[in-house]
DSSP file (Angstrom, degrees, kcal/mol; ACC not computed):
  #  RESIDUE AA STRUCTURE BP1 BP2  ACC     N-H-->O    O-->H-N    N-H-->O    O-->H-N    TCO  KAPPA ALPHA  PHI   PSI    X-CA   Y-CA   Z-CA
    1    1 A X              0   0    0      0, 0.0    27,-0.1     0, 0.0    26,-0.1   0.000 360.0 360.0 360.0 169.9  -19.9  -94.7  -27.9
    2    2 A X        -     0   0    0     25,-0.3    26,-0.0     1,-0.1    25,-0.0   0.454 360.0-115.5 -88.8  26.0  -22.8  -94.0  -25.8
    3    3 A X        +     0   0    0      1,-0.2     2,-0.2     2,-0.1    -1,-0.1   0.647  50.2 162.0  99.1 -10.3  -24.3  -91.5  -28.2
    4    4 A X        -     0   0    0     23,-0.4    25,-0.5     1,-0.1    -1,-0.2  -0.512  18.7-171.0 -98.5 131.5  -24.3  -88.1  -26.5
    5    5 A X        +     0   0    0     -2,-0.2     2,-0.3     1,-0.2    -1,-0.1   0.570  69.3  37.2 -70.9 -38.2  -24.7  -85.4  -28.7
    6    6 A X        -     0   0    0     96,-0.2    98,-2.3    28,-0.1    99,-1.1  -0.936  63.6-175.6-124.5 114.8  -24.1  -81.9  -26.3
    7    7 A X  E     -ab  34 105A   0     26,-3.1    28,-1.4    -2,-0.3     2,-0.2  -0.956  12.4-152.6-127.2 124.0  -21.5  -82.4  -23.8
    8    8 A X  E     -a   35   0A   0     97,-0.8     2,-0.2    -2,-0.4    28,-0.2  -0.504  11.4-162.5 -53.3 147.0  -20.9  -79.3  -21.2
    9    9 A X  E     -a   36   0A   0     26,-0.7    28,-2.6    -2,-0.2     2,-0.8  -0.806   5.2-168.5-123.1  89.5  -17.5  -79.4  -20.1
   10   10 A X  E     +ac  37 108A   0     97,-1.5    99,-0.6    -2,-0.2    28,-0.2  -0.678  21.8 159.0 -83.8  91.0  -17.2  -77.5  -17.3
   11   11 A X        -     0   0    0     26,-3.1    28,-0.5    -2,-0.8     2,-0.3  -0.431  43.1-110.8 -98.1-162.9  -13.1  -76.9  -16.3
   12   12 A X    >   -     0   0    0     26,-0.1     3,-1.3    -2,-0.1     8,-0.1  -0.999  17.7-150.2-130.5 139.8  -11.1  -74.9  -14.5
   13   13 A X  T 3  S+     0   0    0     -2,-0.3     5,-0.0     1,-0.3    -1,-0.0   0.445  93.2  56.3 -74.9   0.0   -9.2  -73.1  -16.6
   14   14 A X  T 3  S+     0   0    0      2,-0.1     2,-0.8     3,-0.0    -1,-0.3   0.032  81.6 118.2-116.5  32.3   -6.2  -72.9  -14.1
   15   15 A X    X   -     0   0    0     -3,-1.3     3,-0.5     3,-0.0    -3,-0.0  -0.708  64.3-122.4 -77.6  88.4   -6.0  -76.5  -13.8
   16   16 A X  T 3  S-     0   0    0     -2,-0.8     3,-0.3     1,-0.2    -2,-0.1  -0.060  81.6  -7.8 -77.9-174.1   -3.0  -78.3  -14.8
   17   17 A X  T 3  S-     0   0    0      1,-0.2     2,-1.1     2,-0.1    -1,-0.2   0.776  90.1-119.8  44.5  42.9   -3.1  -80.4  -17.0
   18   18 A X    X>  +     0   0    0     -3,-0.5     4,-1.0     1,-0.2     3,-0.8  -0.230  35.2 172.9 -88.3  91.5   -6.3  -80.8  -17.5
   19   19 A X  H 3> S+     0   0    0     -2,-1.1     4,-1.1    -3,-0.3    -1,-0.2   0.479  80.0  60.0 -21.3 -39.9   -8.0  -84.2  -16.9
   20   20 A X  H >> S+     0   0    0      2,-0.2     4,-1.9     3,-0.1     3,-1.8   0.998 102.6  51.4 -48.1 -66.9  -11.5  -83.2  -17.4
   21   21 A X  H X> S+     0   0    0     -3,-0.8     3,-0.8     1,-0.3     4,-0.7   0.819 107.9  58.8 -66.5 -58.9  -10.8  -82.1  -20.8
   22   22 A X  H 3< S+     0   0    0     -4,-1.0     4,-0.5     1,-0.3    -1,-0.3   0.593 110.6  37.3   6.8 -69.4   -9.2  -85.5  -21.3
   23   23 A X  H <X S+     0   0    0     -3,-1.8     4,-0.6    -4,-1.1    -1,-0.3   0.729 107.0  60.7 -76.0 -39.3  -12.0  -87.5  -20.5
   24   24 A X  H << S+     0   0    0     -4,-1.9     4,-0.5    -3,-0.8     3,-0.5   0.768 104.1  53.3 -55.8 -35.9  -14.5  -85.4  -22.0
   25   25 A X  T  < S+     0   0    0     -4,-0.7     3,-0.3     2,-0.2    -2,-0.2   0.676 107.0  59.9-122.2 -45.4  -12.6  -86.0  -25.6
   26   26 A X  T  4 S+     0   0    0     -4,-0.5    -1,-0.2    -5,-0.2    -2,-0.2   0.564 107.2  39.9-106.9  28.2  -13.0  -89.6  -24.8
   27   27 A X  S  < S+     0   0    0     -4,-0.6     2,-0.4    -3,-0.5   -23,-0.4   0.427  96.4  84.6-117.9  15.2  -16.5  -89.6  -24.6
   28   28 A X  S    S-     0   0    0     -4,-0.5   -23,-0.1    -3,-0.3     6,-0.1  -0.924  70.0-141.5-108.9 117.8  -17.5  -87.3  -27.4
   29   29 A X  S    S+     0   0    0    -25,-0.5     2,-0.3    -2,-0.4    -1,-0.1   0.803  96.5   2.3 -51.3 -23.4  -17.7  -89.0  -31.0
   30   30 A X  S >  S-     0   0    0      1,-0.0     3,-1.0     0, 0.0    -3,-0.1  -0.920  72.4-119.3-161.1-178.7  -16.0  -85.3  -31.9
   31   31 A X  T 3  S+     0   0    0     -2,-0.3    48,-0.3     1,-0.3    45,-0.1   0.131 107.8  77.1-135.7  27.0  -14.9  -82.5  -30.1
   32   32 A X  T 3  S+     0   0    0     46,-0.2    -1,-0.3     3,-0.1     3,-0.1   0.281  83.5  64.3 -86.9 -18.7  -17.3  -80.6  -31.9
   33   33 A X  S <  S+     0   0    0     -3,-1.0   -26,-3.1     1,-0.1     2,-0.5   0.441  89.9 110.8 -85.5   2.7  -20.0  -82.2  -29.5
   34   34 A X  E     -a    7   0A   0    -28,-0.2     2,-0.8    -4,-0.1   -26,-0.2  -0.600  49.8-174.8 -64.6  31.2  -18.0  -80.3  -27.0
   35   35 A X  E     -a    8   0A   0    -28,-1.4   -26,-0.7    -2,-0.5    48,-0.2  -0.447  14.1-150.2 -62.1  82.8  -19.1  -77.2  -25.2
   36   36 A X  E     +ad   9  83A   0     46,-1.0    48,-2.0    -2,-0.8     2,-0.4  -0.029  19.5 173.3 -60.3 112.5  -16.4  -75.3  -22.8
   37   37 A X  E     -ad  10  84A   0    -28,-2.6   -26,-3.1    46,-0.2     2,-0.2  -0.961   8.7-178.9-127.9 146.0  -18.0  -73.6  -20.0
   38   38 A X  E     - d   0  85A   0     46,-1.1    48,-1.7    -2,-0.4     2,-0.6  -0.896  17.9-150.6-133.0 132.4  -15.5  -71.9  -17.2
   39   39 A X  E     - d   0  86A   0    -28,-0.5     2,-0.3    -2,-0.2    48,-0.2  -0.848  12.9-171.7-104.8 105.8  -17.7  -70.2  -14.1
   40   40 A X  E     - d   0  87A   0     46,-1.8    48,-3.0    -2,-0.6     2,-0.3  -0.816  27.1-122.2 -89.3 147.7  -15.7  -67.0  -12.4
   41   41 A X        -     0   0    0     -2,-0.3    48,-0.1    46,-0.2     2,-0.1  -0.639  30.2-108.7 -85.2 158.3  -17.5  -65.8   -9.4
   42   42 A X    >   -     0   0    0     -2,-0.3     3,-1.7     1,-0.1     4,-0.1  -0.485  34.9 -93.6 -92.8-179.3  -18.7  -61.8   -9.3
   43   43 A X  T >> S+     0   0    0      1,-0.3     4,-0.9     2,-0.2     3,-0.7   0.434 120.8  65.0 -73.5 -24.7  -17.5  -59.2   -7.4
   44   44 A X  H 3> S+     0   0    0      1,-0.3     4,-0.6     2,-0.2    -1,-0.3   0.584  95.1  56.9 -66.4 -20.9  -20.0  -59.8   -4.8
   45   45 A X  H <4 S+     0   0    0     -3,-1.7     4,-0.3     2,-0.1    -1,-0.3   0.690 111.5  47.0 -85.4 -23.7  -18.6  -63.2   -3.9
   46   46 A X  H <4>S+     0   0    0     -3,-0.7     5,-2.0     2,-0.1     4,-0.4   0.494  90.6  80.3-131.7 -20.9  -15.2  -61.3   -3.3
   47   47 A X  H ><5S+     0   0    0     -4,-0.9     3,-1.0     2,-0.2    -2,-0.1   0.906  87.4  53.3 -60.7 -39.8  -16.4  -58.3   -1.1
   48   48 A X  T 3<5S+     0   0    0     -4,-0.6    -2,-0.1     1,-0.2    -1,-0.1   0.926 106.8  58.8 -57.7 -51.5  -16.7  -60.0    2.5
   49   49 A X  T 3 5S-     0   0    0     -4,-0.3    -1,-0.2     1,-0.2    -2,-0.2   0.651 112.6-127.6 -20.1 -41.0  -12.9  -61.1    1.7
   50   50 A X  T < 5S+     0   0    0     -3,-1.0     2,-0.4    -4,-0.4    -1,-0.2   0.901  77.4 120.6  73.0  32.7  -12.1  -57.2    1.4
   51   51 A X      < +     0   0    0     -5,-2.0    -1,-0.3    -8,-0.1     2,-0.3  -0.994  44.3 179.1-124.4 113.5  -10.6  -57.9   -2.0
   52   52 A X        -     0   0    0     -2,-0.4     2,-0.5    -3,-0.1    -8,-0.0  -0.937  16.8-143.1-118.9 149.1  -13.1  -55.3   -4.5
   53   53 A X        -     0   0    0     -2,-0.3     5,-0.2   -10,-0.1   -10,-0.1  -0.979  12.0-124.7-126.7 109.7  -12.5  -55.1   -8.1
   54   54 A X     >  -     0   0    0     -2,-0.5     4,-0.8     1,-0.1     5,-0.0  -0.004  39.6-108.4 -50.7 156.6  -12.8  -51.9  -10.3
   55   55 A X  H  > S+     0   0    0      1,-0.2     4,-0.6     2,-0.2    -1,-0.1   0.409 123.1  50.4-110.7 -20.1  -15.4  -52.8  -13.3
   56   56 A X  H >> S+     0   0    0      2,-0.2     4,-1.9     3,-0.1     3,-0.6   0.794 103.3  54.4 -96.6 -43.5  -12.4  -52.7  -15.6
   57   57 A X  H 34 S+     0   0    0      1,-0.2    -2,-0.2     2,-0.2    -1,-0.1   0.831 109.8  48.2 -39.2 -45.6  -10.5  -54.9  -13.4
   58   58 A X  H >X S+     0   0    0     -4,-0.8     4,-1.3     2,-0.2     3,-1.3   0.838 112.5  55.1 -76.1 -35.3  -13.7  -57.7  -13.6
   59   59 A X  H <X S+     0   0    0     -4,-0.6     4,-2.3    -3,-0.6    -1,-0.2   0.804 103.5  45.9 -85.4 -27.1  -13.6  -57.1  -17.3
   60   60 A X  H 3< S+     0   0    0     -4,-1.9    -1,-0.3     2,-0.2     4,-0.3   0.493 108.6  58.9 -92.9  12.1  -10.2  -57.9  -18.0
   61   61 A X  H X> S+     0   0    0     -3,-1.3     3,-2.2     2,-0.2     4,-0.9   0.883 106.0  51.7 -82.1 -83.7  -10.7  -61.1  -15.7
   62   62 A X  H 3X S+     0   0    0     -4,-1.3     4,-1.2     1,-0.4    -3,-0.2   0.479 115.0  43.1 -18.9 -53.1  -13.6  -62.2  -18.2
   63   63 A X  H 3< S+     0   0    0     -4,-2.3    -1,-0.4     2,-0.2    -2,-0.2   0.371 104.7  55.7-108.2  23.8  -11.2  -61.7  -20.9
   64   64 A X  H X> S+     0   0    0     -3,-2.2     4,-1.6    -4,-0.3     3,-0.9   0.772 110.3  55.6 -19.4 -81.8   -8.2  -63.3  -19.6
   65   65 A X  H 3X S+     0   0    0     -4,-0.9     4,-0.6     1,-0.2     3,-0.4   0.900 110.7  41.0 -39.8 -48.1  -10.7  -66.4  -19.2
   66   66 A X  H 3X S+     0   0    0     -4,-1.2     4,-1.3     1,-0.2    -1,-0.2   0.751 111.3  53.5 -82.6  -8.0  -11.8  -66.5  -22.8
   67   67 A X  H <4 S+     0   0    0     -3,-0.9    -1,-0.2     1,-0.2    -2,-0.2   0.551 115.8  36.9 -99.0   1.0   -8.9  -66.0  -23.9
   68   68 A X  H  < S+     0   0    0     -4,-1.6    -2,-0.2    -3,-0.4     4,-0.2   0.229 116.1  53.2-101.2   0.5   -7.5  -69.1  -21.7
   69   69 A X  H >X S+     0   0    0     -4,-0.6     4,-1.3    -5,-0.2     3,-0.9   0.768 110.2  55.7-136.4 -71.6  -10.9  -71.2  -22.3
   70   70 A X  H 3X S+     0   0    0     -4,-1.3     4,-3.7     1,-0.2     5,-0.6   0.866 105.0  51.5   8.0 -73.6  -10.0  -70.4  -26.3
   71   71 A X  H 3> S+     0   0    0      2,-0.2     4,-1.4    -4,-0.2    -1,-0.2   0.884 105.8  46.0 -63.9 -39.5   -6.8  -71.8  -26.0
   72   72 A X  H X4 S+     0   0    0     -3,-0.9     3,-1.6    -4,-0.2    -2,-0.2   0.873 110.8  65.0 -66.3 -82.3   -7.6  -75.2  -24.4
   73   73 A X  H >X>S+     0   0    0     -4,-1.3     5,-1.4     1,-0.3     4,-0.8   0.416 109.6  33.2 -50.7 -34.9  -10.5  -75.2  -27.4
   74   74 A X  H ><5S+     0   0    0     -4,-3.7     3,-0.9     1,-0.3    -1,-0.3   0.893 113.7  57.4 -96.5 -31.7   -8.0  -75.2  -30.3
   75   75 A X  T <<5S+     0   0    0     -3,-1.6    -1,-0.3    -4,-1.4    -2,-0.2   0.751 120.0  33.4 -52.2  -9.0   -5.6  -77.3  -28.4
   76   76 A X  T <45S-     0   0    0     -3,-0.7    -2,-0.2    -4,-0.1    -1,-0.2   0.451 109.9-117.4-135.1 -25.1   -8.6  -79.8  -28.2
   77   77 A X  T <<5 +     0   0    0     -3,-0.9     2,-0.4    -4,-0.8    -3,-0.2   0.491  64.9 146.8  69.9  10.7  -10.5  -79.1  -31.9
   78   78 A X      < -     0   0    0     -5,-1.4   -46,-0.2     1,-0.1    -1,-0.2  -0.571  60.7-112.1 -87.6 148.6  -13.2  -78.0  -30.0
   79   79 A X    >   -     0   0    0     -2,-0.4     3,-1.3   -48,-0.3     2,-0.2  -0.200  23.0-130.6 -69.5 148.9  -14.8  -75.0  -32.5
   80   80 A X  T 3  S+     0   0    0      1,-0.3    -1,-0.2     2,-0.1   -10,-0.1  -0.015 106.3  73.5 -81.7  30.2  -14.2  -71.5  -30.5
   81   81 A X  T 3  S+     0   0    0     -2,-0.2    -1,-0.3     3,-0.0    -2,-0.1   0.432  90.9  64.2-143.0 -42.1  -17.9  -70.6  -31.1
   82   82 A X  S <  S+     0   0    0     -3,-1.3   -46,-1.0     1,-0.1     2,-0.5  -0.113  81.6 108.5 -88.4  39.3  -18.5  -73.5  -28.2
   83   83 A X  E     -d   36   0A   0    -48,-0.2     2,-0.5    -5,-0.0   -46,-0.2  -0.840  47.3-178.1-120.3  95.9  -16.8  -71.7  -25.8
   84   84 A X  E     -d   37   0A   0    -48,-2.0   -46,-1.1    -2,-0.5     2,-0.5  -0.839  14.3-174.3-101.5 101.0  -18.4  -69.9  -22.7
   85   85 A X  E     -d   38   0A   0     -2,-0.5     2,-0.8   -48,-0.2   -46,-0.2  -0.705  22.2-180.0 -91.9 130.2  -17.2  -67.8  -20.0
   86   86 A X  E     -d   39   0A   0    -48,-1.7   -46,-1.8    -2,-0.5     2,-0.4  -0.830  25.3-136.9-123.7 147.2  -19.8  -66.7  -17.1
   87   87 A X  E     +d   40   0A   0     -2,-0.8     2,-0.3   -48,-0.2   -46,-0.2  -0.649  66.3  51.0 -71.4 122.5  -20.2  -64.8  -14.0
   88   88 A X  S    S-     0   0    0    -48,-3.0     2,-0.5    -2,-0.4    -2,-0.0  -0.984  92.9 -10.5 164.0-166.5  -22.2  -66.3  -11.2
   89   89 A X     >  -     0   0    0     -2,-0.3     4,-2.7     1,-0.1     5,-0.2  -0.632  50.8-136.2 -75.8 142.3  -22.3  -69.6   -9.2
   90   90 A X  T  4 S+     0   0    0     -2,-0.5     4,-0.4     2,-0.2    -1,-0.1   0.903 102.6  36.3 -73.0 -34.7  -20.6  -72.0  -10.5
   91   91 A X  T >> S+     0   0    0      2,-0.2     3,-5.1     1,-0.1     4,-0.9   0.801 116.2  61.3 -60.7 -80.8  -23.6  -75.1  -10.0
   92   92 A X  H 3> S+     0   0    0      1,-0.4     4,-1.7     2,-0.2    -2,-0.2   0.495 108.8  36.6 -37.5 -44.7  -26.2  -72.3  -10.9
   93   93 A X  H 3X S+     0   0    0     -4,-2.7     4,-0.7     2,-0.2    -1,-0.4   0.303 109.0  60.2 -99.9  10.5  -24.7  -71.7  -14.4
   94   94 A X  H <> S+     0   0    0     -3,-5.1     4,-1.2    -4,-0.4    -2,-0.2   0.708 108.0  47.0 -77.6 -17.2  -23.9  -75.1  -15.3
   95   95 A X  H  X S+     0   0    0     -4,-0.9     4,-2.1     2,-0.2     5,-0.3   0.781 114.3  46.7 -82.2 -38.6  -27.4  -75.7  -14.8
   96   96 A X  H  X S+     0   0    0     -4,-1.7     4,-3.9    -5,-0.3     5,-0.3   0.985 119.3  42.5 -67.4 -40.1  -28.2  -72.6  -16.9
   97   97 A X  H  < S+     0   0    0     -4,-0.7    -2,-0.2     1,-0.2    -1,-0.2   0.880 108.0  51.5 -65.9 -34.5  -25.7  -73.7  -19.6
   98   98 A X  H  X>S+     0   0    0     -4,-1.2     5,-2.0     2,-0.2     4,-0.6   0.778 115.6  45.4 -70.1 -39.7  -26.2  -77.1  -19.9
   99   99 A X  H ><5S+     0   0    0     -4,-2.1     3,-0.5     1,-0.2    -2,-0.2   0.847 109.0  61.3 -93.3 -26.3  -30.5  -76.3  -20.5
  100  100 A X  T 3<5S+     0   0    0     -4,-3.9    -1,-0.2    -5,-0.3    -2,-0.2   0.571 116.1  26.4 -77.5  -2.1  -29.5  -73.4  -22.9
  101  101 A X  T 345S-     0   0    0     -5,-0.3    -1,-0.2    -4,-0.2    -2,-0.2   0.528 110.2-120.3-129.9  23.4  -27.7  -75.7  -25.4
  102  102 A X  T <<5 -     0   0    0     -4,-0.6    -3,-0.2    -3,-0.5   -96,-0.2   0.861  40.9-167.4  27.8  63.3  -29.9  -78.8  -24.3
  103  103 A X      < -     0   0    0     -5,-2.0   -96,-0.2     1,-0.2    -1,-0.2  -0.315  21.0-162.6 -59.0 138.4  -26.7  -80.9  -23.1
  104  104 A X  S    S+     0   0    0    -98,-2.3    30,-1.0     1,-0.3     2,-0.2   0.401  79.3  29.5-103.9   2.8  -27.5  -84.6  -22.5
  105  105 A X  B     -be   7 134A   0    -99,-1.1   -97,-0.8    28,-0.2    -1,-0.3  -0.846  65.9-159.7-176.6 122.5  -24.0  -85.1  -20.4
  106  106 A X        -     0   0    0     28,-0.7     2,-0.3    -2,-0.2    30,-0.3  -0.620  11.0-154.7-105.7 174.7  -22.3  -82.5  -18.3
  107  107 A X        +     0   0    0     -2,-0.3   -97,-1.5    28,-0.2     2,-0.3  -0.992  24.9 159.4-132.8 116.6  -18.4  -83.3  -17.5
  108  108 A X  E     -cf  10 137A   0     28,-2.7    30,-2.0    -2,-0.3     2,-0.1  -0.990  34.7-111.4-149.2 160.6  -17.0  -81.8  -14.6
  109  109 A X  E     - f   0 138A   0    -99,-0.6     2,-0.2    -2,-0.3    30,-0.2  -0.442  25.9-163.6 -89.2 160.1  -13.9  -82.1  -11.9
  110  110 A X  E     - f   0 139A   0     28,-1.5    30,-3.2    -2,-0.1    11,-0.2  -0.931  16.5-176.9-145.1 133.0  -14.2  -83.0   -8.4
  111  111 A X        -     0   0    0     -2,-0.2    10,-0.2    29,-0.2    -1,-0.1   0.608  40.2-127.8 -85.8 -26.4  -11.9  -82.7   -5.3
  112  112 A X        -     0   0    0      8,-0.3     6,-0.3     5,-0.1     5,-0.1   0.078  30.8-175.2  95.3 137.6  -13.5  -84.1   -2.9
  113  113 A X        -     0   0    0      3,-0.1     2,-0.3     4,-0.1     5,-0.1   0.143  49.9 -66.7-126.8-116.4  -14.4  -82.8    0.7
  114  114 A X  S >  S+     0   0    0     -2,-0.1     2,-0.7     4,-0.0     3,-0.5  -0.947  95.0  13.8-170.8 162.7  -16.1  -85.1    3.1
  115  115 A X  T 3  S-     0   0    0     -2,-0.3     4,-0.5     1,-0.2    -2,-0.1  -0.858 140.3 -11.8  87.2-116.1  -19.5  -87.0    3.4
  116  116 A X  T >> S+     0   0    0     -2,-0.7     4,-2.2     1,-0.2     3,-1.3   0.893 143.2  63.0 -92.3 -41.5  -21.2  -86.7    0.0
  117  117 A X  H <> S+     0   0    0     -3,-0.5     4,-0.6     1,-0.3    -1,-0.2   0.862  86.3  63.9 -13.0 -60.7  -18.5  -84.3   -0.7
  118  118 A X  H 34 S+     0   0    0     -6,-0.3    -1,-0.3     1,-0.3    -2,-0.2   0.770 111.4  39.3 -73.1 -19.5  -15.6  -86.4   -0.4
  119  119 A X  H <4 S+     0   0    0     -3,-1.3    -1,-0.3    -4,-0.5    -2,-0.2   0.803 137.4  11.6-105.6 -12.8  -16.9  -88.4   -3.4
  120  120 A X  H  < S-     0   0    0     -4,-2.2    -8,-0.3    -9,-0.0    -3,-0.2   0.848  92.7-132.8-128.5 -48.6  -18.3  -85.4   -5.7
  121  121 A X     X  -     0   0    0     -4,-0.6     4,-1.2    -5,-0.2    -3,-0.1   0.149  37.6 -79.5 101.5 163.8  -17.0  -82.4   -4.1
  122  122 A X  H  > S+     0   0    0      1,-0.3     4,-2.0     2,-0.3    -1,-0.1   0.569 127.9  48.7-110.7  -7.9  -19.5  -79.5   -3.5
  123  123 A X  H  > S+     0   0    0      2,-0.2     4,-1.2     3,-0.1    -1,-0.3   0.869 121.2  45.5 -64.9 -36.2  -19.9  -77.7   -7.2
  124  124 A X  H >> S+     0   0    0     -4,-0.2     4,-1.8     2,-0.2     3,-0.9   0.978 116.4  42.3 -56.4 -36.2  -20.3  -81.5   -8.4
  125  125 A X  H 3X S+     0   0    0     -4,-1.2     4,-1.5     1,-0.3    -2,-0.2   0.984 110.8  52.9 -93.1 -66.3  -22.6  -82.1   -5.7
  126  126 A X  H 3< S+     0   0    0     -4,-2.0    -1,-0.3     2,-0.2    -2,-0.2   0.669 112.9  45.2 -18.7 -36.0  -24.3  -78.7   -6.3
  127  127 A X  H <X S+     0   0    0     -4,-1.2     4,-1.0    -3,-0.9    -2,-0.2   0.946 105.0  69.9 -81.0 -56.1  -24.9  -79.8  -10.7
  128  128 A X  H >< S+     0   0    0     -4,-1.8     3,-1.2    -5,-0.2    -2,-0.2   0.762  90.9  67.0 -35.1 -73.6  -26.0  -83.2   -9.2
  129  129 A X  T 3< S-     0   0    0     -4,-1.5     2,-0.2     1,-0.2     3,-0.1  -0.152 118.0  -0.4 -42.0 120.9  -29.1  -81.4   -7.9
  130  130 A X  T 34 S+     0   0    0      1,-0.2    -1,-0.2   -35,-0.0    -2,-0.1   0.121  94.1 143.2 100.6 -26.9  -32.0  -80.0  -10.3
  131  131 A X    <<  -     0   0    0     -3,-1.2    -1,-0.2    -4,-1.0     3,-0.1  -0.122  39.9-160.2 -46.3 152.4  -29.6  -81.5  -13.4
  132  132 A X        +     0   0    0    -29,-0.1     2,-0.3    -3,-0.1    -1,-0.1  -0.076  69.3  44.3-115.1  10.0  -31.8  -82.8  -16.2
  133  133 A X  S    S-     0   0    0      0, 0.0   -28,-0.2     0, 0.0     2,-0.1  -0.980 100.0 -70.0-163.8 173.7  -29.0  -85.1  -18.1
  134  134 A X  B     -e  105   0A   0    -30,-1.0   -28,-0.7    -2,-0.3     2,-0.2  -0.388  43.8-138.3 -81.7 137.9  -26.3  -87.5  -16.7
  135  135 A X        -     0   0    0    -30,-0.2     2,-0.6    -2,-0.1   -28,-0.2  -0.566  10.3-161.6 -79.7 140.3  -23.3  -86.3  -14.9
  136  136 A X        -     0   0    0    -30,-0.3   -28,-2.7    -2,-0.2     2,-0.4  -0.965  10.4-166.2-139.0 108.4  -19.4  -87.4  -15.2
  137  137 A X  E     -f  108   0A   0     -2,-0.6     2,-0.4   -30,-0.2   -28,-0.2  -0.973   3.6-161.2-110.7 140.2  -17.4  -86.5  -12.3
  138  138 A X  E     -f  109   0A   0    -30,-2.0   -28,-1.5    -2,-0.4     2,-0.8  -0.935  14.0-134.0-104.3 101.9  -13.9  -86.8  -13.0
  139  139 A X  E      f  110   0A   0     -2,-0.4   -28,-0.1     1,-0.2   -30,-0.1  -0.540 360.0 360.0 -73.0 113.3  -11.5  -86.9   -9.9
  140  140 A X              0   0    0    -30,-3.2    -1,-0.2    -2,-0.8   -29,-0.2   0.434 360.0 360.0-107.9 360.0   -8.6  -84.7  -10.3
């Protein structure tokens, strides 16, 4: 294998099937090298929209997610201890996650847009930037 020791996995947890996770599992010597990150946006991302969310509302989204980000982890062997849900932008805290466990190789989906888009789609495109270890975008 090529070696890499902390692998981000960045899905989405309402993804079926989940292809990322796939690939990720066959490029980790163990799935213990495995670290699950899913990125929700806050409440601020959701106000122009005129959909607002009661502070209990946001909290049981948060633990909805870990308890779905959980569930791929044991389906997978990856230890539930490597499992992270955050609020924020989704590039912006891959970047933060990936330098807080000093990941050498993040894993992430792409749809696809158009321009540089259409081949990474624009949270890949978004890690791409500022990243300090090698990227795998996955086309789902």
């Amino acid at each position: 294998m090529l070696g890499y020791q902390k692998i981000l996995v960045a899905l989405d947890i309402n993804s079926p099937g989940n292809l990322v996770m796939s690939k990720a599992l066959a490029v980790a010597d163990s799935p213990s090298k495995l670290n699950l990150l899913y990125v929700t946006f806050a409440q601020t991302y959701f106000e122009p929209y005129g959909i607002a969310f009661e502070n209990d509302e946001l909290i049981n989204l948060q633990e909805q997610s870990e308890h779905r980000l959980e569930e791929i982890a044991v389906t997978s062997g990856v230890p539930k201890e490597n499992t992270h849900v955050a609020v924020g932008s989704p590039a912006d805290e891959i970047h933060r996650y990936a330098e807080r466990i000093g990941a050498d190789l993040i894993v992430i989906g792409t749809h696809g847009q158009s321009g540089l888009k259409l081949l990474l789609g624009s949270t890949a495109n978004g890690v791409l930037h500022g990243v300090k270890c090698d990227v795998l975008a996955v086309k789902v």
